[in-house]
C-alpha positions as CSV (number, residue, x, y, z in Angstrom):
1,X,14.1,9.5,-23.5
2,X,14.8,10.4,-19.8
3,X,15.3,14.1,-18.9
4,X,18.6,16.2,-17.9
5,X,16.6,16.9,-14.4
6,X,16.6,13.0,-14.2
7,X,20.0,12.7,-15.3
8,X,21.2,15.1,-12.8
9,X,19.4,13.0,-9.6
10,X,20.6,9.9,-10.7
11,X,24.1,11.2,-10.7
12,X,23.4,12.3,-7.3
13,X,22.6,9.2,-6.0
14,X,25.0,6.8,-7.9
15,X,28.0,9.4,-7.9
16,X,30.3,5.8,-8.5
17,X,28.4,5.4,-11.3
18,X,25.1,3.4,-12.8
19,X,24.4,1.0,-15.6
20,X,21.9,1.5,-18.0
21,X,20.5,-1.8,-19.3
22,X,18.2,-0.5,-22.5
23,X,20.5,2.6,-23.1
24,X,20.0,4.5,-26.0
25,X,23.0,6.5,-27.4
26,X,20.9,9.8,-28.1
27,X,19.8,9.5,-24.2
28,X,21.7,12.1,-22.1
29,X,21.2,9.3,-19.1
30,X,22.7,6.6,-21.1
31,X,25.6,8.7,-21.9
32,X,25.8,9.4,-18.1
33,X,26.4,6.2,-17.3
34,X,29.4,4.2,-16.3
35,X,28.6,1.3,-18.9
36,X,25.1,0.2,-21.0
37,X,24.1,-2.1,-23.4
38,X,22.3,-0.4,-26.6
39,X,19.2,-1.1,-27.6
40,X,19.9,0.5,-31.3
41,X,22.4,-2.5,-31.8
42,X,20.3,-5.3,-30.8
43,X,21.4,-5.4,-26.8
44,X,18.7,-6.6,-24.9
45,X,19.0,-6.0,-21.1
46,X,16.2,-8.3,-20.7
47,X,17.9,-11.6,-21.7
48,X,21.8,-10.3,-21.2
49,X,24.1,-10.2,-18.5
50,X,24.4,-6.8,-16.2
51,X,27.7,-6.1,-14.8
52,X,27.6,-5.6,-11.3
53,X,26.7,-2.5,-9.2
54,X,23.4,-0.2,-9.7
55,X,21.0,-0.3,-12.1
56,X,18.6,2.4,-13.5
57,X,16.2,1.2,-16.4
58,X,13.7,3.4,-18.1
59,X,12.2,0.6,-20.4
60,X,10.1,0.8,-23.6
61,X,6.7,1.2,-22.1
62,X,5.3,-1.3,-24.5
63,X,6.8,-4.6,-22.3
64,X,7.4,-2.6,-19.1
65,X,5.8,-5.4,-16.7
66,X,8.6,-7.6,-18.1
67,X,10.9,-5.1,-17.6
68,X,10.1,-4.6,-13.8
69,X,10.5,-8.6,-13.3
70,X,14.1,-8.3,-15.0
71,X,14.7,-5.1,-12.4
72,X,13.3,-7.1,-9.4
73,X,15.1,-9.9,-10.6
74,X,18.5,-8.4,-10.9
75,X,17.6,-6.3,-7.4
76,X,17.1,-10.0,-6.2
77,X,21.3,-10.2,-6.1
78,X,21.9,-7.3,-3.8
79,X,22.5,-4.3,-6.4
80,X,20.2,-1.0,-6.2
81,X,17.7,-0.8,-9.0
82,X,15.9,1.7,-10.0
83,X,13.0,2.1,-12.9
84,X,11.0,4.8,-14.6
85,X,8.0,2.8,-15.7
86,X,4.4,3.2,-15.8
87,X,2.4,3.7,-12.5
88,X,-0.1,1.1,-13.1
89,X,-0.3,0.0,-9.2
90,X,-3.0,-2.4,-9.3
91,X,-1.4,-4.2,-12.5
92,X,0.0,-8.1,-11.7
93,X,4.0,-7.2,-12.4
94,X,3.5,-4.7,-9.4
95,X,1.8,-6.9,-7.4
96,X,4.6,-9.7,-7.8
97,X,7.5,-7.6,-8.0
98,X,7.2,-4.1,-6.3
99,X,4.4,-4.1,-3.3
100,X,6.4,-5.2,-0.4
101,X,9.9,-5.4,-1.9
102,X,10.5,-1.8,-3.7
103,X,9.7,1.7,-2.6
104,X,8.3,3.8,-4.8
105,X,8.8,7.7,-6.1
106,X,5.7,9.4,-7.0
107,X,6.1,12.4,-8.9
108,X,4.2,15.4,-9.0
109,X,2.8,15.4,-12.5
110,X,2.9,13.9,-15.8
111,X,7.0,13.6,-16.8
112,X,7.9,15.5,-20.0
113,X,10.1,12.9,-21.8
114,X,12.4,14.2,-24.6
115,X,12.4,13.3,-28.2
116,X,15.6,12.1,-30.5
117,X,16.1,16.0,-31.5
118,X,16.7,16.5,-27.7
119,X,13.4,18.3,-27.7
120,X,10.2,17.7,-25.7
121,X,7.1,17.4,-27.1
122,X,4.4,17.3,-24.1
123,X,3.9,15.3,-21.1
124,X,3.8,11.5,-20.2
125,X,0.3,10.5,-21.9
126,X,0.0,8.0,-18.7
127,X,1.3,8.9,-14.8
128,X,5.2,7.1,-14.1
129,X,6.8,6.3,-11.3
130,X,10.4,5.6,-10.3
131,X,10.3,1.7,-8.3
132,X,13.6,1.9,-6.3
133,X,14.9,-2.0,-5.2
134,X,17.9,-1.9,-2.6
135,X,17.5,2.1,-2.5
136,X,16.0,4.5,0.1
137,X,13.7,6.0,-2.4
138,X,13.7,9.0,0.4
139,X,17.4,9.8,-1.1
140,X,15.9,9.4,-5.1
141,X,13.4,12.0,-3.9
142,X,15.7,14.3,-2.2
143,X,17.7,14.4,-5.8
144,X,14.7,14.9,-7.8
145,X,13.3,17.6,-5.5
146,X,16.6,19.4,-5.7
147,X,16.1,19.4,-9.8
148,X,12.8,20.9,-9.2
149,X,10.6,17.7,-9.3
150,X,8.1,17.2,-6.5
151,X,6.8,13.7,-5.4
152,X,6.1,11.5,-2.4
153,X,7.5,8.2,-1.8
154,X,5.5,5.4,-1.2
155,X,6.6,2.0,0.9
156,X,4.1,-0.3,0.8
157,X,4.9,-3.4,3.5
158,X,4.0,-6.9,2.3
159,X,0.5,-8.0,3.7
160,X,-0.2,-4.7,5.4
């Protein structure tokens, strides 16, 4: 699950509030949220409704190219969006749905994700990155650098 660094960014940048679409009710971000759907009763953000205002989605790695079509999809309405998925640039869900319509945070390093037990267990086994629709990515890295994550932002204009 997502960090308490993360957490703490997050509720920089959405102080009104954020909806978690595959929130987990052990996750510290899903319980930071102003409303979720959750994924241990069968809620599926990927085929359900999400209320409006902004989104942030850290999606089960296993689908997460389907996961950042719904985000760029829902983005597609106006709302900010932002997900922690794998950085896997050159994959076709990036090319269709982040190059020239998200910015992206790069961070510093392999995330440490935390366990059920609220516990970490060693880094990210692949590099992530936070694809911010609707969002100046510049103010998602000013957040995370004040929690004591380092990255670049990357913005990426279509056909250049």
């Amino acid at each position: 699950m997502t960090p308490g660094y993360i957490r703490r960014a997050l509720l920089r940048v959405f102080s009104d509030g954020f909806f978690d679409p595959c929130g987990d009710p052990c996750s510290a971000v899903t319980l930071a949220s102003s409303a979720h759907l959750d994924i241990r009763q069968g809620d599926d953000g990927l085929t359900m409704q999400w209320p409006a205002g902004p989104a942030f989605c850290n999606p089960p790695y296993s689908n997460a190219s389907e996961w950042i079509a719904r985000c760029a999809l829902m983005a597609g309405t106006g709302r900010a969006v932002v997900a922690l998925v794998p950085f896997r640039g050159e994959g076709m869900a990036w090319h269709r749905h982040v190059w020239g319509s998200a910015q992206v945070v790069l961070p510093a390093g392999r995330i440490k994700f935390v366990a059920t037990d609220g516990l970490t267990y060693g880094a990210a086994q692949i590099g992530t990155a936070f694809v911010c629709w609707n969002l100046n990515a510049h103010q998602l890295s000013g957040a995370l650098m004040a929690e004591g994550l380092a990255c670049v932002v990357l913005d990426v204009a279509r056909g250049q």
